[in-house]
N, C-alpha and C positions, 0 to 999 in steps of 0.2 A: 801744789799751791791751793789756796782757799782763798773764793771772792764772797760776795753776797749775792745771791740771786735775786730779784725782784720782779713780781708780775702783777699788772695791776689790771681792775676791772672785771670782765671776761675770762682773762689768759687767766686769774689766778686757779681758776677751776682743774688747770694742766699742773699743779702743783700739790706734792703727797696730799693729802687728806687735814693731816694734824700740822701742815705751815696754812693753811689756805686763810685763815683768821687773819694771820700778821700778811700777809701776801710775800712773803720774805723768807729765805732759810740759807743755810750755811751750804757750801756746794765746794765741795774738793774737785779738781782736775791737775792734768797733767799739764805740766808747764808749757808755754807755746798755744795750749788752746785757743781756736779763734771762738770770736761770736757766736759765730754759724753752730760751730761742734758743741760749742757749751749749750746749745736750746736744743740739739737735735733728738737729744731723750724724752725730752717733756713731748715731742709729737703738738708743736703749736702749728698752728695754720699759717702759713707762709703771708697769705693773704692778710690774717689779722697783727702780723711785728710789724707795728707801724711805725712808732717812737722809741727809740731805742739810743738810751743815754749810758754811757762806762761814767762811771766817778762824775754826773752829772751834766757830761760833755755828750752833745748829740752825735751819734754814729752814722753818716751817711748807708743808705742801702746798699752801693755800690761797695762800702772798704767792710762790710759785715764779716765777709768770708777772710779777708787778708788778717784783722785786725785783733791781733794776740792780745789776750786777757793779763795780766800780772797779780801776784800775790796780793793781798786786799782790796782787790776792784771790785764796785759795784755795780752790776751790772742791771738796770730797769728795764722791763719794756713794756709799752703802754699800745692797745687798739686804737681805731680809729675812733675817735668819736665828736659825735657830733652832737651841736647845739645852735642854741640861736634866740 
């Protein structure tokens, strides 16, 4: 299957060299991948997947590892951040 990867702010730094412009790139997996497995190459900091939206729906922390990806999903993930 093929989703969209997305990583914004900081995280995009964990993303090849030549997407890190668009924060965005194309990302094949095996069907059934969760969340979890789909980030576990980029080596992001656990600490920093804060927001984390499939097809613009927020991903609870807790269903990250259970929650299978499908053919065209988008998957974001955004750090913390702060303002004020």
């Amino acid at each position: 299957m093929q989703i969209t990867f997305k990583l914004y702010a900081s995280l995009g730094e964990h993303l090849p060299q030549d997407k890190r412009q668009g924060n965005s790139m194309p990302l094949a997996l095996p069907a059934g991948t969760t969340i979890l497995q789909a980030i576990e190459p980029f080596q992001l900091p656990m600490k920093l997947v804060h927001l984390v939206l499939v097809n613009g729906a927020y991903v609870a922390p807790e269903d990250r590892a259970t929650r299978a990806l499908a053919d065209g999903d988008v998957l974001a993930i955004w750090p913390p951040i702060a303002g004020g």
